[in-house]
N, C-alpha and C positions, 0 to 999 in steps of 0.2 A: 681280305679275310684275316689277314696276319694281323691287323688293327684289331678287326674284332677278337681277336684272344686277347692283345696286348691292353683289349679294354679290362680285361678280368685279371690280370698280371700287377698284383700293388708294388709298388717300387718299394714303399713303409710299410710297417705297421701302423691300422688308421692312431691318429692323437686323442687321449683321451677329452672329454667333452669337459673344457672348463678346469683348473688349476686347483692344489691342494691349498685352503690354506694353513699359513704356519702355527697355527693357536683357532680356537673355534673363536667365533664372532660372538657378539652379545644376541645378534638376531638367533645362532645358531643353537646355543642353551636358553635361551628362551621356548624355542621349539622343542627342545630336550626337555623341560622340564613340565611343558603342554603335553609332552606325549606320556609321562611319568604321571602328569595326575588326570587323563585320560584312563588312565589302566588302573589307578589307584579306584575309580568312581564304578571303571565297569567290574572289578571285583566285586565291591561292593553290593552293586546291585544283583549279581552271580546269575545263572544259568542263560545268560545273551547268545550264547554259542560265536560258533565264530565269525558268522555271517555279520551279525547285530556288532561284532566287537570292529570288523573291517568297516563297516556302513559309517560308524562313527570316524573312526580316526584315517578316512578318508576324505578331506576335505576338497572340494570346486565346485563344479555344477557351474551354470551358464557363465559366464564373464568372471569364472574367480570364487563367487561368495555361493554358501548354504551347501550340504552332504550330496558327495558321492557316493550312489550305489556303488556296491560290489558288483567288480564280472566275473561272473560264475558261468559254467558251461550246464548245456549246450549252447554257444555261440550262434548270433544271427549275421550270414557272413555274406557281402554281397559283393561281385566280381565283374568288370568289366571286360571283355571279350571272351567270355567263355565258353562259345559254345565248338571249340576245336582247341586244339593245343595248351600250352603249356596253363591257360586259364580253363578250361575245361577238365585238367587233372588235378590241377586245385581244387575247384568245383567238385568231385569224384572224392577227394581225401577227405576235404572236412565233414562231407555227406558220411562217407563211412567212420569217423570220429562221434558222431551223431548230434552234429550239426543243424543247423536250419541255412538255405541257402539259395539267393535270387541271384541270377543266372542271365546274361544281358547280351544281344550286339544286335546289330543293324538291321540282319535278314531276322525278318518275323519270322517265317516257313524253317528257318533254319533251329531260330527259339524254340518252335511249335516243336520242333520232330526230336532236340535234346533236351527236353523238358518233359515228354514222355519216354524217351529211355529213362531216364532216372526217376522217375516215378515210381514208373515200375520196377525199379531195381530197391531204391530207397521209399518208397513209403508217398502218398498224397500229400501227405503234411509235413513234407521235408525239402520240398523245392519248386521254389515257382523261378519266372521267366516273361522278361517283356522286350519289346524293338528298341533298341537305343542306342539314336547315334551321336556319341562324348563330340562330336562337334557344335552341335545344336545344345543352345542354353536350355528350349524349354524341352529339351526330350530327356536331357538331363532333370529337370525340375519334374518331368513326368514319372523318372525313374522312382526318385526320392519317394512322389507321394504311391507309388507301387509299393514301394518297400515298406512304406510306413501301413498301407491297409493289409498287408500280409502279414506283418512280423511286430508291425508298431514300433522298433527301432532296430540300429543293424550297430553293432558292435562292433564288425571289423569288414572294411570299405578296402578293396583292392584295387590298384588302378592298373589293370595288365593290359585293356583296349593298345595297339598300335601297330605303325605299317611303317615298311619301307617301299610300297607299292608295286612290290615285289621287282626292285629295279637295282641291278649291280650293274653301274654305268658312271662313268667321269661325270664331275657335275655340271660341265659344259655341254653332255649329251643328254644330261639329264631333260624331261618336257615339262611344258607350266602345269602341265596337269597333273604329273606326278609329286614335282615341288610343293603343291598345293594341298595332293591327299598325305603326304609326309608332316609336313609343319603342321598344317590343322588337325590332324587327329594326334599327334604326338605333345607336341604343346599345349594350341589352343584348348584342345579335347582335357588332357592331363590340366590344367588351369580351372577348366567349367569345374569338372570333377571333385575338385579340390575343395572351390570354394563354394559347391551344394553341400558335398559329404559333413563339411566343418560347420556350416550354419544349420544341419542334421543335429550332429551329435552334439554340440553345446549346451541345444536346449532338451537332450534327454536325461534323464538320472543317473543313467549310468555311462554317458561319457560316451565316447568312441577309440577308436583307430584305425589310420588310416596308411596304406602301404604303397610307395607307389616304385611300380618296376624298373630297374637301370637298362642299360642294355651297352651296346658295343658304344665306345666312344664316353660314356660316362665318366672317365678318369682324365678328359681330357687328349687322351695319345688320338692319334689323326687314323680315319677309316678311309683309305681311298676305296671308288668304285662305290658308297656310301656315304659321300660326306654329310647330306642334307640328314640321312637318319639321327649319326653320329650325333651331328653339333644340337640336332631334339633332344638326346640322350645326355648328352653333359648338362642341359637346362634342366635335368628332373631334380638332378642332387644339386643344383643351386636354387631350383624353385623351395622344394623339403626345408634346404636349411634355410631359406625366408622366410616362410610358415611356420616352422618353428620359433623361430625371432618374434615374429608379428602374433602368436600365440602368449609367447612369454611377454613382452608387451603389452598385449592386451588383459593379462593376467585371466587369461582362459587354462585352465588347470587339466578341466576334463577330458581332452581333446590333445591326442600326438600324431604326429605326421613321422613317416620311418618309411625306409627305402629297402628294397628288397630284390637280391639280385640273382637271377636267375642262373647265370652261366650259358654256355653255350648248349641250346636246347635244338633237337630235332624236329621241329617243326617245319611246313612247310615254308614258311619265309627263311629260315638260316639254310632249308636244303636247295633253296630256287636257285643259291649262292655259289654251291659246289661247282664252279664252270673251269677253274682253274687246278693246276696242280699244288698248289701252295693253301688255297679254300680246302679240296677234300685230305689234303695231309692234317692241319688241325681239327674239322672237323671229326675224322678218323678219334684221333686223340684224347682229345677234349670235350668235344659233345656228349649228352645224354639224352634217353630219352621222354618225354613229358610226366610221365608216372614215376620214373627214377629223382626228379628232382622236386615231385612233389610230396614223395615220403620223406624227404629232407625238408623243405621250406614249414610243412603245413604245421610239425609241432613245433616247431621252434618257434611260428608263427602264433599260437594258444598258446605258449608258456608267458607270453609277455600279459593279455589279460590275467591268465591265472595267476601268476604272481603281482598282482595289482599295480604294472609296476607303467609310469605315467613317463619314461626315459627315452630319450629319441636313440631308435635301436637300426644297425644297418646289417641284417639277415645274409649272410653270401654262401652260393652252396659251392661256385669254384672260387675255392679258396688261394692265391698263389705256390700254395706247398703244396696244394696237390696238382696244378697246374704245370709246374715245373716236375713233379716227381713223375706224371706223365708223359712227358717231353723226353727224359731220360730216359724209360723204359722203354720208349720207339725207339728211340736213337741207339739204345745199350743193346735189346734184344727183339728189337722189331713189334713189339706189342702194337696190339689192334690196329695192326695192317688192315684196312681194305674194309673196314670192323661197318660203316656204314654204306660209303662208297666207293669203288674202284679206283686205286692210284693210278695199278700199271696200263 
């Protein structure tokens, strides 16, 4: 468990995306001066408002070429494993933001009964819900075309579905069958997801984004008692920054992949974990719980359509300074002793 903090622990500050350069480029006042007689024309023509002035001088759509819509809210927001934890309080925020929001995992019965809570809390026409398991290509393909007869497009694609099989064991002790529901739902799953969500939103008007969740082991630093999780978890921020590549590449404009990192959330899979005295002291510390992190993720998570802005963005709610100023506070005056579960 001391791994999974040390996954949320940056040793840097991350590097910014890409270098200054010394004097603009010819390509880059050519763009300057595209966007100066853009504005020159929509004066011009006067009363576009501001929707009609962003429509224009938001350029991609499918592979690059022809206008991007604007995204404007209410947002169409669709989440992978949400119907408990830290994807379900997601689910719950953007709903109360006044969202629209399809709502997804495995057990149907289980979609059926949190697809009528929120109903009834949010409105008939604010959340639907269907079986799908991010393993399977066509349940995923089946997702897509749900979402598209509900909503007609989804603007921001979460990829929070994943498991440790609920198993904190050497990975010598680890079984094929655990190995099995770890790697497939965390990889292969996060992969299917990726490459439906992308061939979704290219070909809509207004583009997409897509988020997908880190977790313990993300930075690389070693999880024992989880290795098999971990080394899923370092594949998401190198799959992101491949699709990002293979996006810019392909000169797909409308379409961003961004990672988003939750921290140490109280859930049941981080608390199945508390076995040891070294697990419940950071969890103590460090965890939150699923509602706390998702008044943090969810705007910060809208601010990036609403400022039209198409930049690969990595969302974190434990931050290292607040991570270590935590760490301090136990150690200096005993703070949140025992805060979830028992040390002594």
């Amino acid at each position: 468990m001391a791994a999974s903090v040390a996954a949320h622990l940056p040793l840097r500050a991350p590097a910014p995306v890409g270098a200054a350069p010394s004097r603009p480029s010819l390509a880059a006042v050519a763009r300057f001066r595209g966007r100066a007689e853009r504005r020159e024309l929509l004066a011009a023509r006067g009363g576009r408002g501001l929707a009609g002035a962003r429509a224009e001088a938001v350029t991609g759509g499918g592979g690059g070429g022809g206008l991007r819509e604007p995204m404007v809210p209410p947002y169409n927001v669709l989440i992978t494993g949400s119907t408990k934890g830290i994807g379900y309080a997601l689910a719950r925020k953007f709903l109360e933001a006044g969202d629209n929001v399809v709502i997804c995992s495995r057990s149907a019965e289980k979609v059926e009964s949190v697809v009528g809570d929120l109903k009834r809390e949010y409105g008939e026409q604010h959340v639907w819900g269907t079986a799908c398991d991010v393993r399977d290509g066509k349940d995923v393909k089946a997702l897509v075309e749900f979402a598209r007869d509900k909503l007609k497009h989804i603007d921001i694609w979460i990829n929070n579905a994943g498991s440790n099989a609920y198993t904190y064991k050497p990975l010598v002790e680890t079984s094929d069958e655990a190995l099995m529901e770890i790697i497939t739902t965390n990889t292969l799953g996060l992969m299917i997801c990726c490459r439906e969500a992308i061939n979704m939103m290219r070909n809509q008007p207004r583009g997409g984004h897509i988020f997908n969740l880190d977790g313990a082991g993300s930075d690389g630093r070693p999880t024992p008692r989880f290795a098999a999780y971990g080394a899923t978890k370092r594949s998401v921020v190198h799959l992101t920054k491949s699709l990002q590549a293979e996006l810019q590449m392909n000169e797909v404009n409308n379409v961003m992949v961004h990672n988003l990192s939750p921290g140490m959330v109280t859930t049941d899979l981080l608390m199945s974990g508390a076995t040891t005295k070294q697990a419940k002291f950071f969890i103590n510390i460090l965890a939150e719980p699923p509602d706390v992190v998702a008044d943090y993720l969810v705007p910060n998570i809208r601010e990036i359509p609403s400022n039209q802005s198409m930049k690969p963005t990595y969302i974190r709610f434990l931050t290292g300074l607040k991570a270590y100023s935590r760490i301090f506070s136990r150690l200096a005056f005993g703070a949140r002793r025992n805060k979830y579960v028992t040390e002594d």
